[in-house]
N, C-alpha and C positions, 0 to 999 in steps of 0.2 A: 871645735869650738872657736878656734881663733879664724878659719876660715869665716865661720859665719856670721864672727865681728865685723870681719873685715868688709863682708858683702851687706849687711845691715848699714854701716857706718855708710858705703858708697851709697845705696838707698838713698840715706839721708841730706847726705851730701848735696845729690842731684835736684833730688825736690826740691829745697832750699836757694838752687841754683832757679826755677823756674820758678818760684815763689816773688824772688826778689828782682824777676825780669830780665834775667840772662837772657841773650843773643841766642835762640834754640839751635842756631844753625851749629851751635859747636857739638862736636863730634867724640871730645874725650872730654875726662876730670883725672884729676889727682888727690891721692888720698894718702897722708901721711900713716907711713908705718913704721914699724920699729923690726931691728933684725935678733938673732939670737944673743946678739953682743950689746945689743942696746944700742944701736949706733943707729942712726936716725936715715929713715927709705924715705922713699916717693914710688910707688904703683899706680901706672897709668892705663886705666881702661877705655876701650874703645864705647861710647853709650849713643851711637847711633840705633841699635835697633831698641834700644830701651827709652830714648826719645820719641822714637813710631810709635812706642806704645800706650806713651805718654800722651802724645797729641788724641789719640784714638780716645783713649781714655778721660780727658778732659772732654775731648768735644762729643762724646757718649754723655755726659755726665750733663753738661750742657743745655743738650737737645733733652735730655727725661726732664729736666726741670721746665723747660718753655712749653713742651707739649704738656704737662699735668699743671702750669697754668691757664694756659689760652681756655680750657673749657670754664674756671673760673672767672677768669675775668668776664667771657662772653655773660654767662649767668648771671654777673652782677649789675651789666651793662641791661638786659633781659629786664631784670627787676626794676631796676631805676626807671627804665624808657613802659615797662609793661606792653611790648610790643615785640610781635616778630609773626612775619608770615604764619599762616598754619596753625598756630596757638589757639586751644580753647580758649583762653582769659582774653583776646585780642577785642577791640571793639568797634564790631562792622561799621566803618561810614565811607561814602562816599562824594565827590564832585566832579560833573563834568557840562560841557560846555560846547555851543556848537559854535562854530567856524565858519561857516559858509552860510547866505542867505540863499533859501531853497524853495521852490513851491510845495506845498502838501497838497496832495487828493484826500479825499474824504476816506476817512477811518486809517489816516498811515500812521505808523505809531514815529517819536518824535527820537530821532537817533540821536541824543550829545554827543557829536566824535571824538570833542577834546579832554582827556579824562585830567584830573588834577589831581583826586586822591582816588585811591580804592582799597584800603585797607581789607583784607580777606578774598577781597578778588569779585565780591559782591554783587558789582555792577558789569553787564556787558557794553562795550563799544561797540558792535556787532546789531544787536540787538535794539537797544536802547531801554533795556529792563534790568529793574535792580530786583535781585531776587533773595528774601532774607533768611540769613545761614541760622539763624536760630530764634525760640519762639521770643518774644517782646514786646516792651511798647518802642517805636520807633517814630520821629522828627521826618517828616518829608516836606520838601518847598520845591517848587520850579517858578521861574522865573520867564514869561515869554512876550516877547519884541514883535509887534505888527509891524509891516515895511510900509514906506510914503504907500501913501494915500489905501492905502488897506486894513481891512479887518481880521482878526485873530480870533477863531475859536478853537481851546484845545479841554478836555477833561484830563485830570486824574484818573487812573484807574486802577484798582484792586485787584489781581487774576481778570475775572468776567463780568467786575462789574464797575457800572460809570461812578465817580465820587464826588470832584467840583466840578467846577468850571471855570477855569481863567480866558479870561477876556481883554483883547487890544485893540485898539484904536490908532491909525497915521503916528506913527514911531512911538506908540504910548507903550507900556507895559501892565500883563494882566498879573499877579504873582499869587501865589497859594503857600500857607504856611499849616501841616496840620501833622497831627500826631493819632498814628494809626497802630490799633493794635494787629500782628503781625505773627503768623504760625509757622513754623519751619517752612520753607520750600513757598511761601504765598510771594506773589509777583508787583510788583507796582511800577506804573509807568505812565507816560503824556501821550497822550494821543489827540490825532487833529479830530474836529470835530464835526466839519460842514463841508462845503465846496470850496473849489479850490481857492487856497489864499496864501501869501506868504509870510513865512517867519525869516528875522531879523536873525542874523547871525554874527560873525564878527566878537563873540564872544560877549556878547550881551542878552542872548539866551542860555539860561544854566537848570540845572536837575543836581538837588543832593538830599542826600540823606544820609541818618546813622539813629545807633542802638541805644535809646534811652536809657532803660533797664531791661531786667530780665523776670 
């Protein structure tokens, strides 16, 4: 029994020592004891391997608590913003932009190379078609740039079928604003429309869109 005062008290001792910001680097403590005559000890134990264990054990304790927040916090972050890659609740939109003034041939579809947004991933760069991730009504506009002294004809297009028509004139701009209802996997894209002519680039031709409702 007195032993396991003894070892209880030194316990205490030490915690108390790292509580209040002791120097870990120390190696011993001292713990007052008494002998069989009453006459007043000091027993000094060595508490380097119960420091290791102590560090282990705080910094165990530590790291459970940062890992069982980070998924919290992310989740709340998730909620507030309602956004994150790959999400059902995400809400398809995009914008992008071309760069370069380019000649078109007849029927080439209109590639935006500079993308701005693409929430879900919706739109290819590649391609120049936005293809929509789920069924909706959906917002589409393009914006297109005739070069000096030239004429711009381009359509909308739905999968396989023609929609407007946006039309430019010597650096005017033709622009289409319209809202299309939209079935899983249906494609929508600009395409030129005549012989060859040039569009304006330099980022004053643009293509965007997104997900009205559902």
């Amino acid at each position: 029994m007195v032993l396991r005062g003894i070892l209880l008290q030194f316990l205490v001792i030490t915690i108390m020592k790292y509580a209040k910001g002791q120097n870990s680097d120390n190696s011993s403590t001292e713990i007052p004891l008494l002998d069989n005559l009453n006459m007043p000890l000091v027993a000094l134990f060595d508490t380097t391997k119960l420091n290791q264990v102590l560090k282990v054990a705080i910094k165990k304790s530590v790291e459970d608590a940062i890992n069982e927040m980070i998924p919290r916090i992310k989740q709340a972050v998730i909620e507030d913003i309602g956004y994150e890659p790959g999400r059902k609740r995400e809400r398809p939109a995009f914008t992008a932009s071309l760069t370069l003034t380019k000649s078109l041939a007849i029927n080439e579809v209109v590639v935006f190379d500079k993308i701005w947004l693409n929430m879900g991933e919706v739109y290819s760069q590649d391609t120049g078609v936005f293809t929509a991730p789920k069924t909706g009504l959906y917002s589409i506009s393009t914006t297109v740039m005739a070069y000096h002294n030239s004429y711009l004809h381009c359509n909308l297009w739905k999968n396989n079928e023609k929609v407007v028509l946006a039309f430019g004139n010597d650096l005017s701009t033709g622009t289409l604003n319209v809202v299309m209802a939209l079935k899983l996997n249906d494609t929508v894209y600009v395409k030129h429309h005549t012989g060859s002519e040039r569009i304006y680039g330099d980022q004053r031709s643009t293509f965007s869109g997104y997900l009205i409702t559902e």
